[in-house]
N, C-alpha and C positions, 0 to 999 in steps of 0.2 A: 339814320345812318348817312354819314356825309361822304365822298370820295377820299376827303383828306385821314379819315379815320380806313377806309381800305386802304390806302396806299402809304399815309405821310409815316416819319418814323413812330416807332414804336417805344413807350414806357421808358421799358429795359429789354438790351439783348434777350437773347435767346440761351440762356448758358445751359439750361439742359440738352438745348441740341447739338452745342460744343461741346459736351458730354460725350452724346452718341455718337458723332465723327469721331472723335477720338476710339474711340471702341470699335467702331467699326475697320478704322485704318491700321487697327494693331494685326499682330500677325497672329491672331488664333480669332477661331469662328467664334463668334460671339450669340451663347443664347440668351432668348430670351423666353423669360415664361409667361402664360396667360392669363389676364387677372380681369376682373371685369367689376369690381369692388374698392372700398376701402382695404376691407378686412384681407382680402385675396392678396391685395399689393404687398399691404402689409407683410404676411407669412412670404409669400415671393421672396421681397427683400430679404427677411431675419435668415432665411435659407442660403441665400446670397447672390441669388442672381442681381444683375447688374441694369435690366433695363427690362422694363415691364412691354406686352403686347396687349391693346383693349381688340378683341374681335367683336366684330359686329355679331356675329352667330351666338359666340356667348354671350351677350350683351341683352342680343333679343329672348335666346332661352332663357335667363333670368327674369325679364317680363314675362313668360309664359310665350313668346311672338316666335313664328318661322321668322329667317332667314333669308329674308325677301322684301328689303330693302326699306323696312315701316319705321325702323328710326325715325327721329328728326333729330337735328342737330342740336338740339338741347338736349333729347336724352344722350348723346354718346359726351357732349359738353360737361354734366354735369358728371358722366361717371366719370370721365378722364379727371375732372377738377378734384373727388376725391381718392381715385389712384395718385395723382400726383402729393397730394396734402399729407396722405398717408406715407407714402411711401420717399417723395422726394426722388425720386430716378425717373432719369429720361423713360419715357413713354412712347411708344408709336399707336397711334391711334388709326384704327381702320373706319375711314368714310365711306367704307364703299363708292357711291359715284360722284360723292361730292355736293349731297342733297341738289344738286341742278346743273346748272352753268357755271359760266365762268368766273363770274358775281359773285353766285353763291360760295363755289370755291375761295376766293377772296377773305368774302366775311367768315367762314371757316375756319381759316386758317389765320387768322386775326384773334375770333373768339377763343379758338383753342389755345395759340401764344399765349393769351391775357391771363389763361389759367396753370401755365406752365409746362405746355408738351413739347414732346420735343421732333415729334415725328405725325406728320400725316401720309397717311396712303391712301390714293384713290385707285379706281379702275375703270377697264375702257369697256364694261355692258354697257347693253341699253338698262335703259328704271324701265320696270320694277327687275333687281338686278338677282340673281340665283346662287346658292353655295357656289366655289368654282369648282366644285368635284360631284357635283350633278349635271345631268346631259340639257340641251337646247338652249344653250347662253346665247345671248344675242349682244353682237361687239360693233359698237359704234367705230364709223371710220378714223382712223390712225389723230387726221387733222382734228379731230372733236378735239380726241383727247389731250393734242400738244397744248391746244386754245387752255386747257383745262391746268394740266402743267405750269405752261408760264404764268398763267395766271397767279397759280400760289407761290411760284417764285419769285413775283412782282410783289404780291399783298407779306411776304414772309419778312423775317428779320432774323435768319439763321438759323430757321424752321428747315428738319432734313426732309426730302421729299422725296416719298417713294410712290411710284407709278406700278400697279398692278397689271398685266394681261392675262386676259384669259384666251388670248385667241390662239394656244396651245393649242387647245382641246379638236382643230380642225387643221391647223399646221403648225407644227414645230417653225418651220421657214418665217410664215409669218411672224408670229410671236417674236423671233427673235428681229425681224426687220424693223417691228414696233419699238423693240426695244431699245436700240439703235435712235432709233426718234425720238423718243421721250428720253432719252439720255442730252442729247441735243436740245429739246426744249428745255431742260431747266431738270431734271430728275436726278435725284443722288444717288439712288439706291432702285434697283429693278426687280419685280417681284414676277414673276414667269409662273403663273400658278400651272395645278395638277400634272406634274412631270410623272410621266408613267414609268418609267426605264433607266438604269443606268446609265445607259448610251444618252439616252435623251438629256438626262442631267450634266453628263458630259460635253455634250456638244454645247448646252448654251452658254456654260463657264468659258469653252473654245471661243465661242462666237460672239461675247460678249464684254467691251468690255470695259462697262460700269462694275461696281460691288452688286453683290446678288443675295438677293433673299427666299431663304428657301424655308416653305410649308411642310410641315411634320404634324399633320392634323392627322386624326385615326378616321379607322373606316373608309377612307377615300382612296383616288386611286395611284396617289403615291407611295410606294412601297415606305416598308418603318425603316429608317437609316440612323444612326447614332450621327450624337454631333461629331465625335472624330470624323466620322467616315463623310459627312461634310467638310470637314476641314477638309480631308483628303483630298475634295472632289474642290475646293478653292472657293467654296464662297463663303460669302463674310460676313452672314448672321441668317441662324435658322429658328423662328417661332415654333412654338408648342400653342396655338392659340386658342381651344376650347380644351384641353387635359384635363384641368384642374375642375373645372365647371363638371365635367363628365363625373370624373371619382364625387364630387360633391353631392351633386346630384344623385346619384346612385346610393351613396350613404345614406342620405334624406330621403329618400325613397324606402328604402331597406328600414331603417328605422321607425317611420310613419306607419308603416305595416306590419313591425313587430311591437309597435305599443298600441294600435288598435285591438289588433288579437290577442296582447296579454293582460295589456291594462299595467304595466310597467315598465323602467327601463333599466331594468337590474343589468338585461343581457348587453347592455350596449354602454354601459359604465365604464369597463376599461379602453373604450375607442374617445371617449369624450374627450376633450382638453378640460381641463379642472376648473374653478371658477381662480385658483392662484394663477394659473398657466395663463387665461385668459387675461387678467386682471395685469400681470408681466409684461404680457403681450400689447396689448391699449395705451400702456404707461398708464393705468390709472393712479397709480400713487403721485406721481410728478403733477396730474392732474393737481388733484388736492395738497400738494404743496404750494402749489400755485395761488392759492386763496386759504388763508389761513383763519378762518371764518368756517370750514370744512374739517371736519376731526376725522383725524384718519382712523380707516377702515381697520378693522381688526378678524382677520376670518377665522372663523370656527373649526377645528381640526377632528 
């Protein structure tokens, strides 16, 4: 790794992040959905959403891993490489703390460019870093974090950059004075996580004023809001970032245990996608037009 490969220009633009400014800067909230896969992107998109979110949380629950910061940047590199291949829509990719420093952040935000994202987000924990909707997060001072900022606004090429706080969760005031700061260092886009309250949602839109990203995760302890009622409330793009993983999971689950104890899968046949449906899905037939050496598939009805 050379300095001139973190800093000199890059390949090509960034046009997926010219993508997500532009969506961002429109006048309706812009969601997005949580995909942590090919396959997930994929359905995302044909559904229609417009810009995919990788969360670390689903990411690590698909290894089997908590939520506690055991990434490396190859694992979240290589899933964002096949959400983007799949899917081709800007992406915001959650780093959590940036695998280190300022360095780190750099080459991050470099290896991720090379694969096509179009969004990184960091946050200002300490490692090992915690859901932000569980208790004792520990927040590194304001200055870390801007170091951490300019940083990938320095190593970027029109990479949007969203800055995380968690220091909510002990002051609404702070949080928002953070925000203010990483807006100022280089930040696009502000992510004010676990907003408990209307009022509290309200005041940071007041207080704030970069575009804002608001978390619509379950179970935690942000109440469930619709994207209108986001709109309503003026910020300009809200994630759904583990949903999907959740129903998935749960399907797979449900299912794994009713073909244990039947020993078939009659009951769960009309929930399947078909092997045509699938097959549609993939582009498998494009595939094998693509090499004519490959006799196309004929499926059995």
């Amino acid at each position: 790794m050379t300095v001139e490969w973190l800093e000199g220009p890059p390949n090509t633009p960034n046009r997926r992040g010219k993508r997500l400014r532009g969506l961002i800067a429109s006048d309706r909230t812009l969601a997005v959905a949580g995909a942590y896969d090919g396959i997930s992107a994929l359905l995302a998109k044909n559904a229609g959403f417009e810009a995919l979110y990788l969360s670390g949380a689903a990411l690590s629950a698909s290894k089997a891993l908590p939520d506690l910061g055991l990434l490396t940047a190859e694992d979240v590199t290589r899933a964002a490489r096949d959400m983007v291949r799949a899917s081709d829509l800007p992406v915001i990719v959650d780093c959590d703390t940036g695998f280190g420093e300022a360095l780190n952040v750099m080459r991050a935000v470099r290896e991720l460019e090379e694969v096509g994202v179009a969004c990184i987000q960091i946050e200002d924990q300490q490692f090992p870093k915690k859901c932000g909707h569980l208790n004792d997060k520990r927040i590194v001072p304001a200055e870390d974090m801007c170091r951490k900022i300019a940083a990938a606004r320095r190593a970027s090429s029109g990479m949007v950059i969203c800055a995380r706080t968690d220091a909510g969760a002990d002051s609404l005031d702070e949080a928002i004075r953070r925000a203010g700061l990483y807006m100022e260092a280089g930040a696009d886009l502000i992510f004010v996580e676990a907003l408990r309250t209307e009022e509290d949602i309200v005041t940071v839109r007041r207080e704030c004023r970069a575009p804002l990203l608001a978390n619509m995760t379950e179970f935690g302890r942000t109440p469930q809001i619709s994207v209108s009622e986001w709109r309503r409330f003026g910020y300009e793009v809200v994630i759904f970032p583990v949903s999907a993983f959740r129903v998935a999971a749960r399907a797979m689950r449900d299912f794994y245990v009713t073909l244990n104890e039947k020993g078939d899968v009659a009951e769960h046949l009309p929930r399947m996608m078909s092997r045509a449906e699938l097959y549609d899905t993939i582009q498998y037939y494009d595939y094998e037009t693509l090499d004519e050496q490959i006799v196309r598939t004929v499926l059995e009805h």
